[in-house]
N, C-alpha and C positions, 0 to 999 in steps of 0.2 A: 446154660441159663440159670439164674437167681431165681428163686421165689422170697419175697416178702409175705407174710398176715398178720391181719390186724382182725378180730374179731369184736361187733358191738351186739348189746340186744335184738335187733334185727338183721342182721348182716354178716358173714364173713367174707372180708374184703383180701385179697391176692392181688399180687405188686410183680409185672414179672420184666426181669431184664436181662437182657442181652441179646442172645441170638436163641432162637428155639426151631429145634430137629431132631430125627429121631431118636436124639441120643436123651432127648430129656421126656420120656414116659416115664419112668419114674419120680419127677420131680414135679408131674404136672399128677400124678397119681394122688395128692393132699386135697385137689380142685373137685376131683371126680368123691372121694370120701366126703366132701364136705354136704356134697351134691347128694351125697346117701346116707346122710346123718339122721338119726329119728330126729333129730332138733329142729328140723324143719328152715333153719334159715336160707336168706337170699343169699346165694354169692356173685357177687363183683368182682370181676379182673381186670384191674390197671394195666393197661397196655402200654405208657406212656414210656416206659423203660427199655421198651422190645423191639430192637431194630431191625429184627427179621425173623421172617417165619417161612419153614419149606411147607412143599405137600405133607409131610407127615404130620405137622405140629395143626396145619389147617383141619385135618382126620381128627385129631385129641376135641378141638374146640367145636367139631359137628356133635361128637363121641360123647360131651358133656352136656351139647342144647339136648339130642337125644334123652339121654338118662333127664335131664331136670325138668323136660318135656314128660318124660313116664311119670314123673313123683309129683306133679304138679307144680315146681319151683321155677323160681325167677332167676334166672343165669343171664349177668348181663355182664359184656366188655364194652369198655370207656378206653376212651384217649386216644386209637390208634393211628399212627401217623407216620410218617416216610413211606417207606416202601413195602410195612404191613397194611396200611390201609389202600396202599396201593392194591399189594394182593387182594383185599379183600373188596375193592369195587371190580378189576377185574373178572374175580368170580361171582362176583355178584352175590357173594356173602352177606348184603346187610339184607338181603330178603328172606335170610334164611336165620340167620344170625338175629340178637337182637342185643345192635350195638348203640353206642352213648354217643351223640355229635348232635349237631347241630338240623335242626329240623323244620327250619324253614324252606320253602320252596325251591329255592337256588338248591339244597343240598340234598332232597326229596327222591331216593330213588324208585326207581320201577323195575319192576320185574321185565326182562324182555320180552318182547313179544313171539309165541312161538312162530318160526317160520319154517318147522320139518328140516330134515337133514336125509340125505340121500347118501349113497353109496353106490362104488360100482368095482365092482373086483375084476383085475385087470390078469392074462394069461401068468400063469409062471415061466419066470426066467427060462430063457435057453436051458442055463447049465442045471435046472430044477432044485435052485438054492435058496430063490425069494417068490413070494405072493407078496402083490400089494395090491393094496385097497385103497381107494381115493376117497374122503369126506367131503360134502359143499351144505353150506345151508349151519344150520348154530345148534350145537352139542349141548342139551339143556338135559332136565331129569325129567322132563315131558317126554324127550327120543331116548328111555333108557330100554323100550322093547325094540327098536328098531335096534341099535347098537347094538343086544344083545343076539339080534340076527347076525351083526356082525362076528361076533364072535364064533358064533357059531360057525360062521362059516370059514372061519381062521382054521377051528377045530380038525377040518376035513383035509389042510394042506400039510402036504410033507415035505414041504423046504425047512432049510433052519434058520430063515429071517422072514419075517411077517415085515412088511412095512405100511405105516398109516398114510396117504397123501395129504395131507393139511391144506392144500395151495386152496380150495374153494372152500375151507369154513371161516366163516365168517366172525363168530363168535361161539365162546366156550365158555360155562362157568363153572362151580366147583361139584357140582356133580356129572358134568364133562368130565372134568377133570380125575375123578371117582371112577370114572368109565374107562380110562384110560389105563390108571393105572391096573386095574380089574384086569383087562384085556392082556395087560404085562404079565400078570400073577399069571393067568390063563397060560400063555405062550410059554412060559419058564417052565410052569406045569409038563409042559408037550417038547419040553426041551428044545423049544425055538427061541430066538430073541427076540422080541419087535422094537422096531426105530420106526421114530418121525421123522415126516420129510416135507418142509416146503413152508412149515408153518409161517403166518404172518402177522403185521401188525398186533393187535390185542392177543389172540391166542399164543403167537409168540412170546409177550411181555410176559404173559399169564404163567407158560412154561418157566422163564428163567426166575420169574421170583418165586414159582415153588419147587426149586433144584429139581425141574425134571425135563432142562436142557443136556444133558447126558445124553438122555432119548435121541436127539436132533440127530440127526446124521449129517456127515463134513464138523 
C-alpha cells in the first residue's frame, strides 16, 4: 500500500492506495501519529485509491477511531468504494466508523437491529479430534458476552480442531468479525485450529473480502 500527505491549518489529509493488509502497519503507523500529535489536527483518509482492505487493515482503521475517540479528534475516511466499501457496509462499519458519502436517505444506514444469537455445542467427534459449535441469529458486539461463553466453552475441549457452524447466522458485522478472530487467537493459544463451516450469503461475502476465507473449510 502507498501512503500519500498533504497537511493544511486544520487538517492532515492521508491518500492511501492500493491494496492494504497486514503487511502495511507500518505504513499506516504516520495515520496513528498524526492522531497523537499535540497539534491537535483533524485527519482525513482518502480511500479513493484503495482497492482492498483485509481483516487486519479493518483492526488499524477501528485502532485509529479508538485513539482519536480517546483525544477527542475528528478521524474521518472519504471515498470508499469497490469492494472496500463493500467490506465496510457488510460490517456495518459506517455505524462505527465515521465515513464521507453520501447522506441522504437512499444511503442512510442503521445499525441492525439486535436479534441474540444462540449456540449449541454439538458431541465430539468419534475419533476425539473435533468440537463444533453451531451459531444462528447475528454476531453483533451487543452478543460479545454470550460469544465469550463460547469461547469459553472451546476452552474446555481437547480435540485439535474446534469448528464454528455458520449455516443459521444470519448476519455478522465487524465486531463479529473481532469475535471471531479472538476465538482463532484463543484456539492457536490451546494449540487447536478453528475452521468455519457452512457460512452464507452476507457473512460469507464478509469473510472473503476480509482474507478470512482460509477459515472456510472445503
Amino acid at each position: 500500500m502507498e501512503v500519500s500527505v498533504v497537511r493544511s491549518a486544520e487538517a492532515v489529509r492521508f491518500s492511501l492506495k492500493g491494496t492494504m493488509s497486514f503487511r502495511d502497519k507500518d505504513n499506516f503507523n504516520p495515520i496513528l501519529e498524526a492522531l497523537a500529535d499535540k497539534a491537535g489536527l483533524n485527519v482525513v483518509v482518502d480511500l479513493a485509491g484503495l482497492d482492498h482492505v483485509d481483516s487486519f487493515g479493518i483492526g488499524l482503521f477501528l485502532l485509529a477511531n479508538e485513539q482519536a475517540a480517546g483525544g477527542n479528534r475528528l478521524f474521518r475516511l472519504v471515498n470508499p468504494h469497490g469492494s472496500v466499501a463493500r467490506v465496510f457496509e457488510l460490517a456495518n462499519l459506517d455505524a462505527v466508523l465515521n465515513l464521507g458519502k453520501d447522506t441522504s436517505p437512499r444511503h442512510a444506514a442503521a445499525a441492525p437491529a439486535r436479534g441474540g444469537i444462540c449456540f449449541h455445542r454439538y458431541p465430539m467427534s468419534a475419533d476425539g479430534g473435533e468440537t463444533c459449535v453451531s451459531l444462528s441469529g447475528r454476531l453483533v458486539f451487543a452478543e460479545h458476552e454470550t460469544f465469550e461463553e463460547i469461547i469459553a466453552s472451546m476452552a474446555q475441549t481437547t480435540g485439535k480442531t474446534v469448528v464454528l457452524d455458520l449455516e443459521g447466522l444470519d448476519f455478522m458485522d465487524s465486531a463479529g468479525l473481532s469475535m471471531i478472530m479472538i476465538a482463532r487467537e484463543e484456539a492457536e493459544g490451546r494449540g487447536q485450529t478453528l475452521k468455519l463451516r457452512n457460512a452464507r450469503g452476507a457473512v460469507r461475502q464478509l469473510l472473503d473480502l476480509s482474507a478470512l476465507d482460509f477459515m472456510l473449510e472445503g
